[in-house]
N, C-alpha and C positions, 0 to 999 in steps of 0.2 A: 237539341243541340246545346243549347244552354247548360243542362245537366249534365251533360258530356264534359264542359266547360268548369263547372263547378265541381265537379271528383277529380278532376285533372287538377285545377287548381289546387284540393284538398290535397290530395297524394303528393303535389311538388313540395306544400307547405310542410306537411308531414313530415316527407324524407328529407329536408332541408331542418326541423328540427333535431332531426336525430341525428345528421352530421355532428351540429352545432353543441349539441351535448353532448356525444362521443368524444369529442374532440378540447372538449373542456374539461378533463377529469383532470384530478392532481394528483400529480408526479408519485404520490407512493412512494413504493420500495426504490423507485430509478436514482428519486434526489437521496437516500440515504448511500445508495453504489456510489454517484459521484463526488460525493462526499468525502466518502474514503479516499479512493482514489486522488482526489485533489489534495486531501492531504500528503497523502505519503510524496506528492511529489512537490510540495510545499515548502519540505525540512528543508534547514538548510546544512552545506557539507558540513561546518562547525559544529554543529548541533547533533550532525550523525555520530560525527568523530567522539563528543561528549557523553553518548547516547552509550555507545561502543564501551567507553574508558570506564565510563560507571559501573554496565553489567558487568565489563574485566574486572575490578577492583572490587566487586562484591562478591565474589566465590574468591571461594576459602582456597582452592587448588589452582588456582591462576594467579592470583594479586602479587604473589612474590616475582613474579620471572618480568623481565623488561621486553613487554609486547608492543611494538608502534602502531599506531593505528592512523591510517591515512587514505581520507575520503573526496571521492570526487562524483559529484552530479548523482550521489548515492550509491557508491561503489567503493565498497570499502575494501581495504588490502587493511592483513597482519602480517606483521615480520617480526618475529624473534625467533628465542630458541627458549626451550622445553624442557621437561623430562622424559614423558611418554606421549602415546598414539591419544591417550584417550584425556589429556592436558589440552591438545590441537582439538581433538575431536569437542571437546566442551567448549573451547574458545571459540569456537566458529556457530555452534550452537546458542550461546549468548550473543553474538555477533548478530544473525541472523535473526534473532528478537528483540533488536534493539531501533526502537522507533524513527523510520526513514531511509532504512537499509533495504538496497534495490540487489544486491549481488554481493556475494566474498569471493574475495580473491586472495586465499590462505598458501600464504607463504613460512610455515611456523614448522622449524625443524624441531626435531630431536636431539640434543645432546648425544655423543658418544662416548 
């Protein structure tokens, strides 16, 4: 009975270490995800809208035309007007890679 006693014991001690290491690993890849994540929700609207004006302002096909740009809670709207499809099509393309931006909400005509 005793021995009975003693592998019973062995095996609770056992599987009670492998919890306890199981469950102690570190974070990994998980803390590099929340990471991100925390940041982008981080940015602040100023900071989008800045974010925004500078990729606007560094291409050579946009910088000339008067595009607004106004952000909330990482949602950024453009408003102006253009010359072509593919002026809008770029502007929302630098838009959307510009650090902190959650959605565009392209409002950018065309000229006629």
């Amino acid at each position: 009975m005793s021995q009975y006693r003693g592998t019973q014991f062995f095996s609770i001690a056992l599987f009670s270490l492998l919890l306890l290491t199981a469950c102690n690993k570190h974070p990994g890849n998980f803390e590099g995800i929340q990471r991100n994540i925390s940041n982008a929700v981080n940015v602040a609207d100023g900071d989008v809208t800045k974010n925004v004006k500078i990729a606007l302002d560094d291409d050579i096909a946009i910088n000339g035309f008067d595009i607004s740009v106004t952000t909330r809670k990482g949602d950024v709207r453009l408003v102006g007007v253009v010359n072509a499809q593919t002026q809008i099509d770029t502007a929302v393309k630098l838009a959307k890679g510009a650090d902190g931006t959650h959605t565009i909400n392209n409002k950018l005509t065309i000229v006629n």
